[in-house]
PATILUM-646422 format. One record per residue: residue in one letter; y, z, x of N, C-alpha, C in turn. Coordinates in nm, 2 decimals. Atoms other than C-alpha are relative to their C-alpha. Layout:
residues N
+--------+--------+--------+--------+--------+--------+--------+--------+--------+--------+
: residu :    nyy :    nzz :    nxx :   cayy :   cazz :   caxx :    cyy :    czz :    cxx :
+--------+--------+--------+--------+--------+--------+--------+--------+--------+--------+
:      a :      Y :      Z :      X :      Y :      Z :      X :      Y :      Z :      X :
...
+--------+--------+--------+--------+--------+--------+--------+--------+--------+--------+
END
This chain:
residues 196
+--------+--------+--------+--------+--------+--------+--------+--------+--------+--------+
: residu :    nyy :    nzz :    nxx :   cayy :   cazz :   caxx :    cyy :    czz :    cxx :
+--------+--------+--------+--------+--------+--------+--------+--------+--------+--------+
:      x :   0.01 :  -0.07 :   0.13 :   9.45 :  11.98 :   6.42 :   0.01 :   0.15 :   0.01 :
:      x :  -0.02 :  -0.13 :   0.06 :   9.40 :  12.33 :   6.53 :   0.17 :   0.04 :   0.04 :
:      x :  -0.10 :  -0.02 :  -0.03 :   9.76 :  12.31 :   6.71 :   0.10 :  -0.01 :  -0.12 :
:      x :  -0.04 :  -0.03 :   0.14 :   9.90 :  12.25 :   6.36 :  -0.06 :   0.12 :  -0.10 :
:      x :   0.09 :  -0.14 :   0.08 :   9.69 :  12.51 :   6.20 :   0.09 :   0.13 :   0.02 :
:      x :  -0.03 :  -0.13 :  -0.08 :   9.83 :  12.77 :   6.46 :   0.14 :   0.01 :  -0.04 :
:      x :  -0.17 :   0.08 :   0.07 :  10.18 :  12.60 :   6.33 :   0.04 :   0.03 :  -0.12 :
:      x :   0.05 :   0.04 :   0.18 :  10.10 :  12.64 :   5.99 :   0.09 :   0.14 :  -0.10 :
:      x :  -0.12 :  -0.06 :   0.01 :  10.32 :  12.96 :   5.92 :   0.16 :  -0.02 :   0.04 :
:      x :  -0.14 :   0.08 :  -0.04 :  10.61 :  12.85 :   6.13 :   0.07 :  -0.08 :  -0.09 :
:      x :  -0.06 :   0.09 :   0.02 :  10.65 :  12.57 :   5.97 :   0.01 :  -0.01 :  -0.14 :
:      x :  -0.07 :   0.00 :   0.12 :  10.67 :  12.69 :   5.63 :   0.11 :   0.12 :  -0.01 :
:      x :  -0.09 :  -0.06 :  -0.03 :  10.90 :  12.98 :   5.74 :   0.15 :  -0.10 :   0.00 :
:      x :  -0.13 :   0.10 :  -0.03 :  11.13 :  12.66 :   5.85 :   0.05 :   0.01 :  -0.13 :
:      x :  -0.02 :   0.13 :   0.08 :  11.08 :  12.45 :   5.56 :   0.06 :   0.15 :  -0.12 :
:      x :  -0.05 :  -0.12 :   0.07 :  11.13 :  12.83 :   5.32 :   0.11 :   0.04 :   0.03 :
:      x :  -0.16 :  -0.07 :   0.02 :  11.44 :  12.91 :   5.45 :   0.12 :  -0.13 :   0.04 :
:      x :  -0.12 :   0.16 :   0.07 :  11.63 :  12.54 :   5.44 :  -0.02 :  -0.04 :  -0.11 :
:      x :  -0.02 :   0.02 :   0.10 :  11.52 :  12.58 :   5.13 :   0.04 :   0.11 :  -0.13 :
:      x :  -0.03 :  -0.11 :   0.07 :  11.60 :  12.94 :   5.03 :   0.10 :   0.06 :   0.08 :
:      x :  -0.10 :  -0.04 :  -0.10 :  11.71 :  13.20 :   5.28 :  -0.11 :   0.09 :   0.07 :
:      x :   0.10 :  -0.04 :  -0.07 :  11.56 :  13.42 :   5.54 :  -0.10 :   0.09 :  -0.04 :
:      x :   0.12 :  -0.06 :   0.07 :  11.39 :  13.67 :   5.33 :  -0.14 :  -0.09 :  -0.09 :
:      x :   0.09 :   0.13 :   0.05 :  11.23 :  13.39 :   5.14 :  -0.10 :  -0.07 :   0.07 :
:      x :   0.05 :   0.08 :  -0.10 :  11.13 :  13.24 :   5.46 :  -0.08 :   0.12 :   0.02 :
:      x :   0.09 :  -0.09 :  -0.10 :  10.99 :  13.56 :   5.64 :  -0.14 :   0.03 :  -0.14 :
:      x :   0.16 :  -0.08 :   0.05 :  10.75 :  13.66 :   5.28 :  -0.11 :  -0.12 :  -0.02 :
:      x :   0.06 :   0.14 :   0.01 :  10.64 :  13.27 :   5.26 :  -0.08 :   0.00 :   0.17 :
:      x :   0.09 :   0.00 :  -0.15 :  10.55 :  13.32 :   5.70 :  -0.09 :   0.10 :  -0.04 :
:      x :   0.09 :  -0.14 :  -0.04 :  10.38 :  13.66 :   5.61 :  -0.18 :  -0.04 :  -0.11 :
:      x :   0.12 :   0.02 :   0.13 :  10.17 :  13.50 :   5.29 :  -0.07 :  -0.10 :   0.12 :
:      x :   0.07 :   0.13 :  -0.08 :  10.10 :  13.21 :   5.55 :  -0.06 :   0.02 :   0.10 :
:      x :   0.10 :  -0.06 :  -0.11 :   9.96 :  13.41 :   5.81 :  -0.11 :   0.10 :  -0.03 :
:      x :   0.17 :  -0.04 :   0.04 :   9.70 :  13.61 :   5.57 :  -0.06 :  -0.11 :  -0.03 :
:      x :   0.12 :   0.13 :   0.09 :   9.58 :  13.27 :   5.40 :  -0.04 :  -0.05 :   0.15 :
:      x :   0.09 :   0.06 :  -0.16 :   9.51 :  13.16 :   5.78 :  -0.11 :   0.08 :   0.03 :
:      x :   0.11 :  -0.05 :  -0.03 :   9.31 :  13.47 :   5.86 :  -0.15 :  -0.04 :  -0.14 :
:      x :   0.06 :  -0.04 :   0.12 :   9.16 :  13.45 :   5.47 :  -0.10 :  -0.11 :   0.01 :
:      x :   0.05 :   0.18 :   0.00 :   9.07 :  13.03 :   5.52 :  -0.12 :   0.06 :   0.12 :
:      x :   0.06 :  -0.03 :  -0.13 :   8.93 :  13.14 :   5.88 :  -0.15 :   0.11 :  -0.05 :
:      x :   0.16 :  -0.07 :   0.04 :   8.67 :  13.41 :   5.69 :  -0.04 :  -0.05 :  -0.09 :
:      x :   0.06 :   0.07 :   0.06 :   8.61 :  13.22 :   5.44 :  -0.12 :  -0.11 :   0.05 :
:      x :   0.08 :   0.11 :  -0.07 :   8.47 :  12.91 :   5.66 :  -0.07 :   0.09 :   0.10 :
:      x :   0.05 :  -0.04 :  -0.07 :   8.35 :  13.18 :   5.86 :  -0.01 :  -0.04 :   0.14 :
:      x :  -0.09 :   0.09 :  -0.11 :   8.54 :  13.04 :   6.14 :   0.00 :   0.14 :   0.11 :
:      x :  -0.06 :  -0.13 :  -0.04 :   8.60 :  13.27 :   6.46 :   0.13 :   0.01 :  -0.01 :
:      x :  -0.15 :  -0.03 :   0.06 :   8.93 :  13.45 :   6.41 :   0.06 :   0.10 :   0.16 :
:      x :  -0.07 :  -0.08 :  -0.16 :   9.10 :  13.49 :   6.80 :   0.08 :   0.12 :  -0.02 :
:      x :  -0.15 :  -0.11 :   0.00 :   9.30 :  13.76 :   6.91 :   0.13 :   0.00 :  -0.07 :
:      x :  -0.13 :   0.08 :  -0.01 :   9.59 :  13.58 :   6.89 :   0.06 :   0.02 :  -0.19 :
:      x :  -0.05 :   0.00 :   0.18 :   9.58 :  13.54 :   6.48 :   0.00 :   0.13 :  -0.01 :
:      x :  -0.04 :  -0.15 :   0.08 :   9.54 :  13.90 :   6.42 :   0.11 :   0.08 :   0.04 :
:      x :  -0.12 :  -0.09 :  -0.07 :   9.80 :  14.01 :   6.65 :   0.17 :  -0.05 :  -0.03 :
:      x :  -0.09 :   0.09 :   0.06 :  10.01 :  13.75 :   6.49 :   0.03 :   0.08 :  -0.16 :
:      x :   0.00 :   0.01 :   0.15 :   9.92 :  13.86 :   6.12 :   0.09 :   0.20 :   0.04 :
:      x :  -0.01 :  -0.12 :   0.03 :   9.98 :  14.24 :   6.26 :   0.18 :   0.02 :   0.02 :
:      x :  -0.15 :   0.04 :  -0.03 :  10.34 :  14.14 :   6.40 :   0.09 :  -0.04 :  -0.11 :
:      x :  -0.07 :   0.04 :   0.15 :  10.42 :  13.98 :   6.10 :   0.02 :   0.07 :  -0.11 :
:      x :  -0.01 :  -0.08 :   0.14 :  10.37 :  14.20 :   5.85 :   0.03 :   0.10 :  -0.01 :
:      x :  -0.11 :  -0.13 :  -0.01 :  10.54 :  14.49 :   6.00 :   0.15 :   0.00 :  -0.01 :
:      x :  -0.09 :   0.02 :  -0.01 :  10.80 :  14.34 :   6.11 :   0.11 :  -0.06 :  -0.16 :
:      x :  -0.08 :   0.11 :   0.15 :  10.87 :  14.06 :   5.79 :  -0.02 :   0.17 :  -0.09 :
:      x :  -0.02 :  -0.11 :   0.16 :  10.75 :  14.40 :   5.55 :   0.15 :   0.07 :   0.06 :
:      x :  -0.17 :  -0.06 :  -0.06 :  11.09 :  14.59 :   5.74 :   0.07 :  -0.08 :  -0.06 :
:      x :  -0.14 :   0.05 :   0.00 :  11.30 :  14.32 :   5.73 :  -0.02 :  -0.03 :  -0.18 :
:      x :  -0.02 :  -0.06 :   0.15 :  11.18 :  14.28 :   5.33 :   0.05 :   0.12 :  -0.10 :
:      x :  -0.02 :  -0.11 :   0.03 :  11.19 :  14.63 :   5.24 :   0.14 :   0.03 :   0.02 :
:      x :  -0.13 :  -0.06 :  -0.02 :  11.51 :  14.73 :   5.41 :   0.11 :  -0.10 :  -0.02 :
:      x :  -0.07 :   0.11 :   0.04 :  11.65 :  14.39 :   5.34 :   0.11 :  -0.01 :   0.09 :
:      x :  -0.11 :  -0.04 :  -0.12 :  11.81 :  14.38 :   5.73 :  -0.11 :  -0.15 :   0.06 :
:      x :   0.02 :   0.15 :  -0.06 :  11.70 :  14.01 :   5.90 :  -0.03 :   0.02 :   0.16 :
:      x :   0.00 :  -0.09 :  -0.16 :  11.73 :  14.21 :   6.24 :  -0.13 :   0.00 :   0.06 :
:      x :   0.12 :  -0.03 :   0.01 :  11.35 :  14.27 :   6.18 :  -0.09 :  -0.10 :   0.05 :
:      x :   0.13 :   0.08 :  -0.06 :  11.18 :  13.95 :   6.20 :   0.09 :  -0.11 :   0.10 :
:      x :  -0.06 :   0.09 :  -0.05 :  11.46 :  13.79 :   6.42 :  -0.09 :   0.11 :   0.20 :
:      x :   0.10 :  -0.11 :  -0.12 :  11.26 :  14.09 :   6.68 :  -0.12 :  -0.08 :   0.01 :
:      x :   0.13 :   0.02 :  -0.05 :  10.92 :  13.94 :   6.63 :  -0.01 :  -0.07 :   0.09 :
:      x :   0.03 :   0.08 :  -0.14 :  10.93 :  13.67 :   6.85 :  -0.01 :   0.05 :   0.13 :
:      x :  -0.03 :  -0.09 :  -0.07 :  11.05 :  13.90 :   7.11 :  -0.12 :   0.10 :   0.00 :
:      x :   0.09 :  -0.10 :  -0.02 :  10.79 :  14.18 :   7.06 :  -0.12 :  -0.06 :   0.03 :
:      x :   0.13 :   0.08 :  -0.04 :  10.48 :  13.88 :   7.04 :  -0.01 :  -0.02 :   0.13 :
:      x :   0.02 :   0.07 :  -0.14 :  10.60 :  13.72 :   7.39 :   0.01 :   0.13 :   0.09 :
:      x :  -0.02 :  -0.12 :  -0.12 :  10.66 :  14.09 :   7.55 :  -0.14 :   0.08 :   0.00 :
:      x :   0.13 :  -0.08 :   0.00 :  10.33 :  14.19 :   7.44 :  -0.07 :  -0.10 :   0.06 :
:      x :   0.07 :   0.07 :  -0.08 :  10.18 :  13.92 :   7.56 :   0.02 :  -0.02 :   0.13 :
:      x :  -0.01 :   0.02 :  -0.09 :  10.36 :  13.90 :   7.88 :  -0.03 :   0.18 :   0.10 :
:      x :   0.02 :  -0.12 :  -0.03 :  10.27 :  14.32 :   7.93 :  -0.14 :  -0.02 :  -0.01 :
:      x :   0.18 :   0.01 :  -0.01 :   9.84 :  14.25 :   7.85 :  -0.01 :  -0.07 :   0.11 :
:      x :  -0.02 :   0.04 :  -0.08 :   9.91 :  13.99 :   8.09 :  -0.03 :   0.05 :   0.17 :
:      x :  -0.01 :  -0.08 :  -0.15 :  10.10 :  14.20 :   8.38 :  -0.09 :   0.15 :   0.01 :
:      x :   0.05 :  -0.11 :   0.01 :   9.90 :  14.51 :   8.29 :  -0.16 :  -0.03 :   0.03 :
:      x :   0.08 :  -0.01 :  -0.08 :   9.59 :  14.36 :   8.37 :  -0.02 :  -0.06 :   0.10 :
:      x :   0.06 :  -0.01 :  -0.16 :   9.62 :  14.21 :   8.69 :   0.04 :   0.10 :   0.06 :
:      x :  -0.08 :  -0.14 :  -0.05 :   9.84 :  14.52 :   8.77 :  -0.10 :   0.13 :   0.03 :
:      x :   0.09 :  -0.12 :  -0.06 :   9.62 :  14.78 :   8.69 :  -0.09 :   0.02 :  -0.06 :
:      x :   0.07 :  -0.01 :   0.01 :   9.32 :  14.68 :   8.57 :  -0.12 :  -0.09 :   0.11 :
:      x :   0.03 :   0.10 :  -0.06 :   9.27 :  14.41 :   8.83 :  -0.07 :  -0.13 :  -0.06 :
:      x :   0.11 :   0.08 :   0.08 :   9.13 :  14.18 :   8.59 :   0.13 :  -0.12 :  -0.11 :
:      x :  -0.14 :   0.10 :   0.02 :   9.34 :  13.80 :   8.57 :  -0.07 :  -0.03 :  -0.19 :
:      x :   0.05 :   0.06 :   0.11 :   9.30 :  13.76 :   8.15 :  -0.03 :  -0.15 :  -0.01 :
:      x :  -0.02 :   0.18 :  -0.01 :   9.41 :  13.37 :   8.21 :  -0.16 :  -0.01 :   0.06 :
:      x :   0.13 :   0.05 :  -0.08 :   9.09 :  13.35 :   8.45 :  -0.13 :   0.04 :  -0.10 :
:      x :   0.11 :   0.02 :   0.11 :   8.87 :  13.50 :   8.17 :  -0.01 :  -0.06 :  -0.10 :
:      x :  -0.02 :   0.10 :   0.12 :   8.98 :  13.27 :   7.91 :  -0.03 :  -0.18 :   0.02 :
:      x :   0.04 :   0.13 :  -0.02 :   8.99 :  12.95 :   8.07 :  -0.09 :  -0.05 :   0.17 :
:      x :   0.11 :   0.00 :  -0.12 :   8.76 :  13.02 :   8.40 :  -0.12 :  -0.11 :  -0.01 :
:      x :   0.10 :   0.08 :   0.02 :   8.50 :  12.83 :   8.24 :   0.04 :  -0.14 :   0.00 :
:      x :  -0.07 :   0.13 :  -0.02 :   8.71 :  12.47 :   8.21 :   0.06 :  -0.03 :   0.14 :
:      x :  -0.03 :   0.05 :  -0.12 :   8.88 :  12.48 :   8.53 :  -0.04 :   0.11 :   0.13 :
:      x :   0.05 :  -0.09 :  -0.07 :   8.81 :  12.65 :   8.83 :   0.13 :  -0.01 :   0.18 :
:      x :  -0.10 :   0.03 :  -0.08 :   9.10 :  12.74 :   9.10 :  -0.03 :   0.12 :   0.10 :
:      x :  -0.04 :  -0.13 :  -0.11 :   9.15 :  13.01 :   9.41 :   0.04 :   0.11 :  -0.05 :
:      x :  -0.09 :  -0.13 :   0.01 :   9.25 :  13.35 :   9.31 :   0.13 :   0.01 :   0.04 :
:      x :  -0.15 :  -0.03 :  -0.02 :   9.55 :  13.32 :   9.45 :   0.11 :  -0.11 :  -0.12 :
:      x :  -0.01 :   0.09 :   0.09 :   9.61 :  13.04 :   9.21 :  -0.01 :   0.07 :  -0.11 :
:      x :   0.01 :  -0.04 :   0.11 :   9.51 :  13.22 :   8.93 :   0.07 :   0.11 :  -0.02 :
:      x :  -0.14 :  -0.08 :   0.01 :   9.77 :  13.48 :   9.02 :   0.09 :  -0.02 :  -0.04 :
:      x :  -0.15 :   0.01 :   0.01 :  10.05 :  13.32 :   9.04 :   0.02 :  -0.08 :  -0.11 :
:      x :   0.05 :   0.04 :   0.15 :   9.92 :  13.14 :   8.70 :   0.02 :   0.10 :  -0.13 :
:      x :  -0.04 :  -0.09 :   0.10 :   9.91 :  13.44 :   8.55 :   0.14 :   0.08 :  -0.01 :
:      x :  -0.18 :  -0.03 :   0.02 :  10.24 :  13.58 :   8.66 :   0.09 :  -0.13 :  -0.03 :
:      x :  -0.07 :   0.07 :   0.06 :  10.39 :  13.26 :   8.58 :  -0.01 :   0.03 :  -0.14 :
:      x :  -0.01 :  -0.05 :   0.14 :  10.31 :  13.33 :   8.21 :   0.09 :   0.11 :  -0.04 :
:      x :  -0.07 :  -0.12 :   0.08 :  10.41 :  13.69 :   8.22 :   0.17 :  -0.03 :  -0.02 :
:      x :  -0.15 :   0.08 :   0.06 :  10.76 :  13.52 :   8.30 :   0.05 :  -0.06 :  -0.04 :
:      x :  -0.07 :   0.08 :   0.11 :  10.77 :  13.29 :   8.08 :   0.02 :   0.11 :  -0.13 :
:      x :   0.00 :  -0.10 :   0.08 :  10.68 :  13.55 :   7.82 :   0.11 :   0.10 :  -0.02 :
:      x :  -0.13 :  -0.11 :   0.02 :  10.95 :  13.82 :   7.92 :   0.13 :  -0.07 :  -0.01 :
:      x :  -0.10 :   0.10 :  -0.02 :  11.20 :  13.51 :   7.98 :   0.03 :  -0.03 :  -0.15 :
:      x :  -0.06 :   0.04 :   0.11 :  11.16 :  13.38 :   7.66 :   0.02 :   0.10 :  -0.15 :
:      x :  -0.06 :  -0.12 :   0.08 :  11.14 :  13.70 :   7.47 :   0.15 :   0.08 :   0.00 :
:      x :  -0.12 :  -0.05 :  -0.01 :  11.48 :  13.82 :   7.57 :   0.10 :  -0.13 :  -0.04 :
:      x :  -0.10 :   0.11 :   0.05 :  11.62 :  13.46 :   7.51 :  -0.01 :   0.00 :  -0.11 :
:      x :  -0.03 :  -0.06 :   0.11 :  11.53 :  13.55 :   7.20 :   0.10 :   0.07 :  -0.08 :
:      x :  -0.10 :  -0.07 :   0.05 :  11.71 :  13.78 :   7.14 :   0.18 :  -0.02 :   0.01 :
:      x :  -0.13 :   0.06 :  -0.06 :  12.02 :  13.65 :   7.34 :   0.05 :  -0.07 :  -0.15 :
:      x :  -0.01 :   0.14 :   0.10 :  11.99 :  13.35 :   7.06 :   0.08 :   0.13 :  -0.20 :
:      x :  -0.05 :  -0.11 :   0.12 :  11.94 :  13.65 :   6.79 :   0.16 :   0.07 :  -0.02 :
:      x :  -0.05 :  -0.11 :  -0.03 :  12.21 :  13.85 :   6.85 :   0.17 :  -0.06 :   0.02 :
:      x :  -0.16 :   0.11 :  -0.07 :  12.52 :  13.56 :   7.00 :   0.01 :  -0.04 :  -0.11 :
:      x :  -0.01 :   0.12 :   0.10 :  12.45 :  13.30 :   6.71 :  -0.04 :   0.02 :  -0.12 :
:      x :   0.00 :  -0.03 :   0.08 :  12.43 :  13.28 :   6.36 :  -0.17 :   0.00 :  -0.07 :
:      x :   0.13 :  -0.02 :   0.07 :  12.10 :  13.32 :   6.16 :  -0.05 :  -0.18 :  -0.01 :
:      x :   0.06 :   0.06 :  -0.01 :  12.07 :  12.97 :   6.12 :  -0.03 :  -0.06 :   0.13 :
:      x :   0.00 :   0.02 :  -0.13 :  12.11 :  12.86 :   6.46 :  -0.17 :   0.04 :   0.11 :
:      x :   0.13 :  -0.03 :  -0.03 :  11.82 :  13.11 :   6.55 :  -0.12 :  -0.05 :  -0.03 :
:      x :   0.13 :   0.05 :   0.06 :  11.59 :  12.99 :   6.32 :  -0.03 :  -0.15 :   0.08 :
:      x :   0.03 :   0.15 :  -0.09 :  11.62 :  12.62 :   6.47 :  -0.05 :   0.06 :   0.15 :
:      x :   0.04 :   0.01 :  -0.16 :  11.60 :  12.76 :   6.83 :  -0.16 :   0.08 :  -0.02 :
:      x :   0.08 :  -0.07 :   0.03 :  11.30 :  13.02 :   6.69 :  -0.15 :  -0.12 :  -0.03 :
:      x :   0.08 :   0.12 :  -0.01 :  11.12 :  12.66 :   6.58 :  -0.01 :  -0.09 :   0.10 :
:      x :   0.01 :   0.12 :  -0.10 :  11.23 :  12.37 :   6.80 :   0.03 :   0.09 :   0.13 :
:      x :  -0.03 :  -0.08 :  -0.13 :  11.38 :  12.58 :   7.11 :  -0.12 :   0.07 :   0.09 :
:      x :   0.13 :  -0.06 :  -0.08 :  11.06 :  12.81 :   7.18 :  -0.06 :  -0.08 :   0.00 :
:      x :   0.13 :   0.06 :   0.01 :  10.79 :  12.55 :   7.11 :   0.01 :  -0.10 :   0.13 :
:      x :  -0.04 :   0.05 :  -0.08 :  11.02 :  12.33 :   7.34 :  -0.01 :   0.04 :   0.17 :
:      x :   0.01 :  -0.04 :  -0.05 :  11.04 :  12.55 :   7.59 :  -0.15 :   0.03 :   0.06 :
:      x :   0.17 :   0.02 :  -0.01 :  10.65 :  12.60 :   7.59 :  -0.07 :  -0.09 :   0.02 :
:      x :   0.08 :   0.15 :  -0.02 :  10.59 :  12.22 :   7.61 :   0.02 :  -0.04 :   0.15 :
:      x :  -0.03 :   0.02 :  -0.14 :  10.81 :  12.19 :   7.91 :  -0.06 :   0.11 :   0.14 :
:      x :   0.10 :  -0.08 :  -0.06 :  10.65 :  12.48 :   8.06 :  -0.15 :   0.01 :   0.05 :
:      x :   0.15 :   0.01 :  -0.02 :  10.29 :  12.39 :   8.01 :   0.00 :  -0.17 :   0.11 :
:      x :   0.01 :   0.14 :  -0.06 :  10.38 :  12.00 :   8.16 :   0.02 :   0.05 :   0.18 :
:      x :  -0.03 :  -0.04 :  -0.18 :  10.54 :  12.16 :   8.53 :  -0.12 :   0.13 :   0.00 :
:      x :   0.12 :  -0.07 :  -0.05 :  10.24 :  12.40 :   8.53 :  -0.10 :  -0.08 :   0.03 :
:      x :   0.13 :   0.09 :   0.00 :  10.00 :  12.11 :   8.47 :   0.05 :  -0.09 :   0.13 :
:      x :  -0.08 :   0.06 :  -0.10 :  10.22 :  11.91 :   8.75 :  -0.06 :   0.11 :   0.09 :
:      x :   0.00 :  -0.09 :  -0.10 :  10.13 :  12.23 :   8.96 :  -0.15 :   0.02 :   0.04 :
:      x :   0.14 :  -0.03 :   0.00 :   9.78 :  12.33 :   8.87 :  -0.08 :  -0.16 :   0.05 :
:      x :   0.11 :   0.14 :  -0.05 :   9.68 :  11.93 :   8.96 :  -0.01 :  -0.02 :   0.13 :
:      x :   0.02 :   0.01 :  -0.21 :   9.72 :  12.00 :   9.35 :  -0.11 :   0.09 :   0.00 :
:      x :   0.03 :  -0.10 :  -0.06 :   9.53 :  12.30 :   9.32 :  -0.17 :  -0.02 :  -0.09 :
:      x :   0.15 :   0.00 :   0.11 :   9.20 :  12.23 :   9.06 :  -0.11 :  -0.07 :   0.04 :
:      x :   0.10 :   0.06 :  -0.01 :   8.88 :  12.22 :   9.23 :  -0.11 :  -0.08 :  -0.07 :
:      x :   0.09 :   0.09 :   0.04 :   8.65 :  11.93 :   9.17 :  -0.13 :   0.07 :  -0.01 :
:      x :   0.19 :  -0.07 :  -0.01 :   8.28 :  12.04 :   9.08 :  -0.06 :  -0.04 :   0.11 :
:      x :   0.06 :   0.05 :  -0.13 :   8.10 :  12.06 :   9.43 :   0.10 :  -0.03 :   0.09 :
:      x :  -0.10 :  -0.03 :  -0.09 :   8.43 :  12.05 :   9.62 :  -0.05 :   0.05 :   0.09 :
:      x :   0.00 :  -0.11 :  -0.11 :   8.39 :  12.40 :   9.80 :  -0.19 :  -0.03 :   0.03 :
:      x :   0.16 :  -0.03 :  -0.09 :   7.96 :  12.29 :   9.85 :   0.03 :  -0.13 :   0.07 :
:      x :  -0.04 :   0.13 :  -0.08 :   8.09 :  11.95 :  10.05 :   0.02 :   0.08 :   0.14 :
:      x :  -0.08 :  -0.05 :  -0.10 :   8.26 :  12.18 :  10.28 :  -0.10 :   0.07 :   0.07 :
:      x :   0.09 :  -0.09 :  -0.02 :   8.01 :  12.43 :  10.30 :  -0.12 :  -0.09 :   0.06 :
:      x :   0.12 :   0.04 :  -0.02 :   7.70 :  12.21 :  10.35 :   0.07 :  -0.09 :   0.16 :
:      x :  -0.03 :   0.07 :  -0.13 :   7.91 :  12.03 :  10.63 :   0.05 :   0.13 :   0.16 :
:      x :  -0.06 :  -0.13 :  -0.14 :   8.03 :  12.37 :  10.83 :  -0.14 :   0.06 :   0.01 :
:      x :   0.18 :  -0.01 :  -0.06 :   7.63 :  12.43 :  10.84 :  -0.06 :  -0.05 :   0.05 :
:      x :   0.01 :   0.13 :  -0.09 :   7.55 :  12.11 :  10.99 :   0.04 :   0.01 :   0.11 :
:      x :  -0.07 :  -0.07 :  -0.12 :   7.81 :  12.22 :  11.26 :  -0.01 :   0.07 :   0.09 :
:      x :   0.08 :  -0.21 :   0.01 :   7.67 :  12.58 :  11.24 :  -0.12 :  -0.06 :   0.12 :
:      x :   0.15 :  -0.01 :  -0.05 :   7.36 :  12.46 :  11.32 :  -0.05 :  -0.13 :   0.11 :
:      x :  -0.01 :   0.06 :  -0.11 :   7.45 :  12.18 :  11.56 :   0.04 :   0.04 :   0.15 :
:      x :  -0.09 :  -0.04 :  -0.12 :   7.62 :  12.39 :  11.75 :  -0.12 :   0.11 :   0.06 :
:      x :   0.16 :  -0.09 :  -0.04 :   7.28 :  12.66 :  11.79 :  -0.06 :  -0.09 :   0.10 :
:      x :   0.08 :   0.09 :  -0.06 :   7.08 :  12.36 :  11.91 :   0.08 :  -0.02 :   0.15 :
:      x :  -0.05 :   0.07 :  -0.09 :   7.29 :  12.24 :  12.17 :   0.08 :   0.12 :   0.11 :
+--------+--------+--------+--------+--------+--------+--------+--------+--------+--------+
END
């Protein structure tokens, strides 16, 4: 349910512009991403990062590509969402030293730091990867073309991505009491080895 929620602009952006055109589409995404935050303070719901940085993306971008009536605009957002995301990302294990991924889902699973590295830099490259394919798509192919790869192409791309991470992360995801098994038996050792 909330994965449709989160969907819930997109997918009237689609269904607005196979049924209008892309201006039509982008003020129908920008209306559909205040009524998200609006539903969300209404029920008094928390309201993540993620939506506001969504609603602030959108409404610069879609108001540009409105106002100046140039498509260029919100065929960018995608592109600016995943580069900002894949820059908070590299910026803070870079140079704040601090993995975001490990603060967000640290509490669910629990892996090696070196694991949560290369967790997090896998993101940032999906993120800069699929932002510039973005644009590639923008820029080669015609407006409608984008729009399909902007719905089915990224989301696709994101499913296949999250499956060979989850293929990856299942070698590596300590069981609860794993690392005290080990521990309580290299003390036993420890302390066999004192005696004797």
């Amino acid at each position: 349910m909330k994965l449709l929620f989160d969907l819930f602009p997109l997918l009237l952006f689609f269904a607005a512009y196979k049924f209008a055109d892309i201006y039509v589409a982008t003020g129908v995404a920008m209306a559909a991403s205040v009524l998200q935050i609006v539903w969300l303070l209404a029920r008094r719901r928390k309201i993540e990062p993620m939506h506001w940085i969504n609603l602030t993306i959108i409404v610069v971008f879609g108001g540009a590509t409105l106002f100046l009536h140039d498509e260029t605009f919100i065929k960018w957002k995608p592109t600016v969402l995943y580069w900002l995301f894949a820059a908070v990302l590299a910026g803070g294990q870079w140079l704040f030293r601090r993995n975001f991924l490990r603060s967000m889902l640290g509490a669910q699973i629990q892996l090696a730091d070196t694991v949560w590295n290369r967790l997090n830099m896998a993101w940032v490259t999906f993120f800069a990867a699929v932002g510039a394919l973005n644009l590639y798509v923008a820029y080669r192919w015609p407006t409608e073309i984008w729009v399909n790869f902007k719905v089915f192409g990224i989301f696709g791309l994101l499913l296949v991505f999250i499956v060979l991470q989850s293929i990856y992360l299942g070698r590596h995801i300590k069981q609860p009491g794993e690392g005290k098994v080990e521990e309580i038996a290299k003390r036993e050792t420890d302390a066999g080895a004192e005696r004797s």
